[in-house]
N, C-alpha and C positions, 0 to 999 in steps of 0.2 A: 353428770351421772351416766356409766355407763348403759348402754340399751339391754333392754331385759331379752332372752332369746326362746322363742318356741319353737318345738320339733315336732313337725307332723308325720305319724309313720314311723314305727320303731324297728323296721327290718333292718336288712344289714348297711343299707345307704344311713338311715334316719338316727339307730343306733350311733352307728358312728360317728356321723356329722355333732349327737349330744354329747358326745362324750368329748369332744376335740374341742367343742365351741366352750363347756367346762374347762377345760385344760389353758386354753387360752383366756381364763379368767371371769366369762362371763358367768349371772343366773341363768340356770336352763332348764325349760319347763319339756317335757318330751310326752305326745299324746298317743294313745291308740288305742283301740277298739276289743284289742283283743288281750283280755284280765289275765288272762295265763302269762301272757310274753312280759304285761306289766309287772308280775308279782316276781318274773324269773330277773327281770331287769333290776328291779327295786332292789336284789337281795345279792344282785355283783354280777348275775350268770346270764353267760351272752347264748342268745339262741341261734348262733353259729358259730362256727371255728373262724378266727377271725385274729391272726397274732398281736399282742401287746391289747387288744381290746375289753379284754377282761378285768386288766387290772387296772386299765384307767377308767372302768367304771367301778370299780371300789375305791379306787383315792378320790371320786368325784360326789358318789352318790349319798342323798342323805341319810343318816343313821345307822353309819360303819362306822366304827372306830378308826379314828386318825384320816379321818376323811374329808374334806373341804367342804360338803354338802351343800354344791353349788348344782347338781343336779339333783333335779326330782322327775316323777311321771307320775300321770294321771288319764282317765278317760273322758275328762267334761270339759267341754269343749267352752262351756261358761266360764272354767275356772283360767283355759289356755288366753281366750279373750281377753278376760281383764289383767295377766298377767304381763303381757309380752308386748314389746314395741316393734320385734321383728319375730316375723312368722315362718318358717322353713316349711316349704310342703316338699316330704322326702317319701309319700306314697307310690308303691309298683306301677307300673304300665304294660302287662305281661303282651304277649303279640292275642289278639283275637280269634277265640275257636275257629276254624274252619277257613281262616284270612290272615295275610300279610297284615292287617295294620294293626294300630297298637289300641291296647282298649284304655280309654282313655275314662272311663267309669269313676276309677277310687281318687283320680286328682280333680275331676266333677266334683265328687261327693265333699270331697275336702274341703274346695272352696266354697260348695254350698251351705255347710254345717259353719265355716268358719265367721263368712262376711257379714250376716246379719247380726251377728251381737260387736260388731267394730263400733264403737259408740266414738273414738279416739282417736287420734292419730293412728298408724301403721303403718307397717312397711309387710305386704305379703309375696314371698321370693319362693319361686317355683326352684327345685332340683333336679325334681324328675325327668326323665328322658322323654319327652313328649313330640308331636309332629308337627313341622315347622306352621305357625299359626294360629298353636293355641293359646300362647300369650297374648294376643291382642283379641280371643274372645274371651278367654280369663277375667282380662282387665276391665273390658264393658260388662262380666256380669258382677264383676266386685264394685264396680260403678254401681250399678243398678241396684245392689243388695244392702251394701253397708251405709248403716245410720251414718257414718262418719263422712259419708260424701268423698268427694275429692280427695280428704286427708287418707283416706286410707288407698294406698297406691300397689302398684304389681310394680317386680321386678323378676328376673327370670335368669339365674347363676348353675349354670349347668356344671355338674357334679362330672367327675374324671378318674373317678378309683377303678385299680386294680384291685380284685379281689385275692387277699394273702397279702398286700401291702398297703392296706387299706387309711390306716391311720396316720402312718408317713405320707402317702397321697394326700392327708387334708391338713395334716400340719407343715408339709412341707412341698406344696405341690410345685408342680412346674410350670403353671397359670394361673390367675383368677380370671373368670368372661363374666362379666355382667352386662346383660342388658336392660335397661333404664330410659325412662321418657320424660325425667325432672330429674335436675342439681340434687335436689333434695335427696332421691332415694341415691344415688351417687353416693354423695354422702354420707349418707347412714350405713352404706356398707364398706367404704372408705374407711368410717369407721370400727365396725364389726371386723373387718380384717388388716386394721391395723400392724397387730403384731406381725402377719405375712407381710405386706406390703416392705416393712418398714426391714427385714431381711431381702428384703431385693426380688420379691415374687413379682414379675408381670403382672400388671390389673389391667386388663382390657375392656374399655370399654363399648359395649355397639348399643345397635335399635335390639329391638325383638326379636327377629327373622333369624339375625345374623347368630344371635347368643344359642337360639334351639336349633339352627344348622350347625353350632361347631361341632357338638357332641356326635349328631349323623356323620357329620363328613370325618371326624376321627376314626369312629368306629368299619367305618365304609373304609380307608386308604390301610387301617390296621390289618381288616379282612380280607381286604385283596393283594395286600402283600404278601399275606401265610398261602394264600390259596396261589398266589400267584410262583412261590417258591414251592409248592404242593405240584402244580401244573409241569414245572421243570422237573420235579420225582419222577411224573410218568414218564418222561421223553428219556430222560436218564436210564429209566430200565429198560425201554425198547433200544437204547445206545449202548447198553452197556457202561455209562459212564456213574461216576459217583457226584450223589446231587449234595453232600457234604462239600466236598472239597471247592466245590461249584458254586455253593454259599460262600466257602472262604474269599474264593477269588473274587468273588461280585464284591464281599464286604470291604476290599480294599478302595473302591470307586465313593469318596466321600457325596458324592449326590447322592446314593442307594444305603449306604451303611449295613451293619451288621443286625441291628436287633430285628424281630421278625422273621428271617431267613431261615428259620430251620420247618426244614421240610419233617413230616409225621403224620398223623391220624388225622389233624386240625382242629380247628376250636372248636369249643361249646359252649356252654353256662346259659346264663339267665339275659345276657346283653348285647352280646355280637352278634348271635340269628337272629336273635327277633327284632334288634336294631336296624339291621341291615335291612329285615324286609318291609320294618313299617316303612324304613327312608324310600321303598322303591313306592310300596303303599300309596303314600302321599307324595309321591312324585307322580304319579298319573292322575292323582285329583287333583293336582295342578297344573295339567296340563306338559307336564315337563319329563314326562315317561322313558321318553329314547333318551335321556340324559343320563339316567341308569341303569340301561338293562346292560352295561356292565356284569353289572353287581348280580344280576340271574346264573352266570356261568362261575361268581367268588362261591356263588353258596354250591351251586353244583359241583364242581372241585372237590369245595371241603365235604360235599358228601360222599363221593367217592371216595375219597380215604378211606371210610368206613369200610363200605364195600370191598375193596382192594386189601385192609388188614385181614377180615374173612376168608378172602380167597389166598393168601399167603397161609395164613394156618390151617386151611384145610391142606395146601399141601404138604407142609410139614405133618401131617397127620396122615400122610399116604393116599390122598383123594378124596376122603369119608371123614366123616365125624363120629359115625355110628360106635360104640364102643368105646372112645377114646377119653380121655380126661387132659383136658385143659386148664392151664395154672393162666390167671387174671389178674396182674398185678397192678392196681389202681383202678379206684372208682371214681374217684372225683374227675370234673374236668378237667381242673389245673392243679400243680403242687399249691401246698398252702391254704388249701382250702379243705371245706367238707362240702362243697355246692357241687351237687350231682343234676343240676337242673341241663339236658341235654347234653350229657355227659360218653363224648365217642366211646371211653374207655365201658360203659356200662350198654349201652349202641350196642357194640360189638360183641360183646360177653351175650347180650341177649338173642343176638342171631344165632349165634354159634351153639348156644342151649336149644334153639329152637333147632336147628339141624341134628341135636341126635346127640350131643356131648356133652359130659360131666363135667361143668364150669363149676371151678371154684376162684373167691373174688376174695384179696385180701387188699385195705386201703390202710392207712396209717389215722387219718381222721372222718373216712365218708362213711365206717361201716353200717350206722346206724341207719345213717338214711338212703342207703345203697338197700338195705334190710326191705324198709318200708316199701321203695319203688319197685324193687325185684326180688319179692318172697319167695320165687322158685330157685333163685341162683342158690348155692353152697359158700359159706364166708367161712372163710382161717382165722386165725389168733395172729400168723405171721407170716412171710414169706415162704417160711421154709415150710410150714404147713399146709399151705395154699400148694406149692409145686410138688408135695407128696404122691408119688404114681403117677404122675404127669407125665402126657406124650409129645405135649410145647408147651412151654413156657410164654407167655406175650407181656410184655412190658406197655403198658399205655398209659400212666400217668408219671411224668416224670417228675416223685421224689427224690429227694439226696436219699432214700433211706436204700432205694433198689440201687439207684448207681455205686455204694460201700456194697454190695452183695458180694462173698465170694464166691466162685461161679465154680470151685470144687465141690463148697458145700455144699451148695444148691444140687450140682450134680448126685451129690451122692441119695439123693432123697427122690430122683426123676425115673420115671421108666425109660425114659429119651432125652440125650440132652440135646433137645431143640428149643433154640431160643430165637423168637420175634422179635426186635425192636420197634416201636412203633414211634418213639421219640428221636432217636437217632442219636441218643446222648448214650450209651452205653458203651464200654469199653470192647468195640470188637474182637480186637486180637488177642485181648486177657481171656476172652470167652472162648475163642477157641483155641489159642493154647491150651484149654484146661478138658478139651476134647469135644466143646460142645460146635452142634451146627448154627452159624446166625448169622438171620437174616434180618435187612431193614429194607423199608421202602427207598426207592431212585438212589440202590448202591450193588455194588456186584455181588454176586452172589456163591462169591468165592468161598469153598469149604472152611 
């Protein structure tokens, strides 16, 4: 019989991890705290934008028509107990007010709500991004709590999605890392990802240490390569040279490759900052500090972007902002999403309000909650409404929807056709053949 599955934590990790684990054929019982997200989940509707997400939680969920009804959700944590042989804790870890490290609160709280009704066997498998060592205090207090003794064990399988590709990342990743301390739990998720395995996914197996460092160390070499291609932008403008082409050329060097290398604003969201600094965080409570303060000058970098897109639109705006209206195209962090959680593109929009300008923000999926976090900004219906009177134009999330823009149209609606790149995917020469000025970061600044 196969293992029944429970999902702790229904944001966007947890969400998804129930819907895929569904898909791949299992029971999935999916918990959380919060009755709103349960009743919007129960009913198809995902509380993020999240592609392909939505409708594999109506072919999944109970009490759709034409549905498998191999998920359900619930908030009692009585009921997740008795149900499940394998436990997913998919709860936040967001970085700590006023600190680098991560707060490690709601995967506490998890396992403290979960272990004391383990009456049973189990298997309780951490996903969250956590800092290297909490698995093995995890594990002693699921020791100490669960009726089940011994039989109920930790394992700890760090999760790897991109956000906008989120459900191909779990049906179809390009790893599985389990860390495990018995055959047994091996096993059990041997067979839980069977159907991956058995398509030719890597199953890595390590200790503890090794499974909650891979996630830091990915995220750390992913952040210092953008920032590291960000670092080349600047040297490129004080050279005059173009840090495009300069990406090409490197990406030819198969040690270095292509993906990562485009120089822009730099990353945001919910994952890379505050990954990046818990891993420094707890690299000095480890004693092992100078091994990355690296990683102090990836994040400085990526924040200068910021800064550096500021001072590029004030001067296409003649030195001032006072008076002028500025067009803000994209709010989310990345294409594909609506996650504005430290989002450069809304960063930037916010200084530039703050200096004296009439921002207006138009996203394709963040504007709701572009809405909520910056009620003083201005939002459009569309691009071409957002660039209305506008004296530049700034490009900072790169959708397919801005790169199809005709740059007549656009034109014909601007009070200036000045246009920012901040992504560096935009058609430069169509833009200005069609009369406009544009610029991007670490490329010339040729009319």
């Amino acid at each position: 019989m196969a293992p029944r599955i429970t999902v702790i934590g229904t944001g966007y990790l947890g969400a998804t991890h129930a819907a895929c684990m569904a898909e791949l054929g299992f029971e999935v019982l999916g918990l959380d705290v919060d009755r709103d997200k349960l009743a919007a989940l129960a009913a198809g509707r995902v509380p993020m934008y999240e592609p392909g997400l939505s409708e594999l939680l109506l072919k999944h969920v109970a009490g759709h028509q034409g549905s498998t009804g191999r998920l359900r959700f619930t908030d009692s944590w009585e009921e997740v107990a008795a149900f499940g042989d394998v436990h997913f804790i998919c709860v936040n870890t967001p970085q700590r007010k006023g600190e680098f490290a991560a707060d490690m609160s709601h995967v506490d709280s998890a396992l403290e709500s979960l272990a004391p009704l383990l009456e049973r066997p189990a298997l309780v498998v951490g996903k969250s991004t956590v800092p290297v060592g909490s698995a093995n205090r995890l594990a002693e207090r699921l020791a100490a709590l669960a009726p089940a003794g011994e039989r109920a064990e930790l394992a700890w399988n760090p999760e790897f999605l991109r956000e906008g590709f989120a459900v191909g990342d779990t049906l179809r990743p390009d790893r599985l890392v389990v860390g495990v301390r018995s055959g047994s739990a091996e096993r059990l998720l041997r067979e839980v990802y069977a159907p991956l395995i058995e398509d030719g996914v890597p199953f890595v197996v390590t200790d503890f240490p090794t499974a909650e460092l891979v996630k830091a160390a990915a995220n750390s070499f992913l952040a210092t390569k953008i920032s590291f291609i960000n670092a080349m932008a600047e040297v490129c403008e004080s050279a005059g040279a173009d840090v495009v082409q300069l990406a090409k050329a490197l990406s030819y060097d198969e040690r270095i490759g292509r993906k990562f290398l485009n120089a822009g604003l730099g990353f945001g969201g919910g994952c890379l900052p505050k990954d990046i600094r818990a891993f420094m965080a707890r690299a000095g409570e480890l004693g092992a500090d100078q091994a990355l303060t690296f990683l102090r000058e990836v994040d400085s970098i990526n924040m200068r972007r910021r800064s550096r897109m500021v001072e590029l639109a004030r001067e296409q705006c003649g030195g001032g902002f006072l008076g002028r209206r500025v067009a803000v195209l994209g709010a989310a962090f990345k294409p594909n999403s609506d996650d504005i959680r430290d989002s450069p593109a809304l960063n930037v929009a916010g200084q530039i309000q703050l200096q004296g300008a009439q921002v207006t923000v138009y996203d394709p999926k963040a504007m709701d909650n572009a809405r909520k976090m910056f009620p003083s900004l201005s939002y459009a219906a569309s691009p071409l409404e957002a660039a209305e009177g506008a004296h530049v134009v700034l490009h900072l999330t790169e959708w397919q929807e801005f790169r199809e823009l005709d740059p007549a149209e656009v034109g014909a609606v601007v009070a200036e056709r000045r246009l920012v790149d901040g992504r560096n995917v935009l058609d430069g020469e169509a833009w200005r053949a069609a009369g406009w000025t544009y610029r991007a970061m670490g490329r010339p600044s040729a009319e």
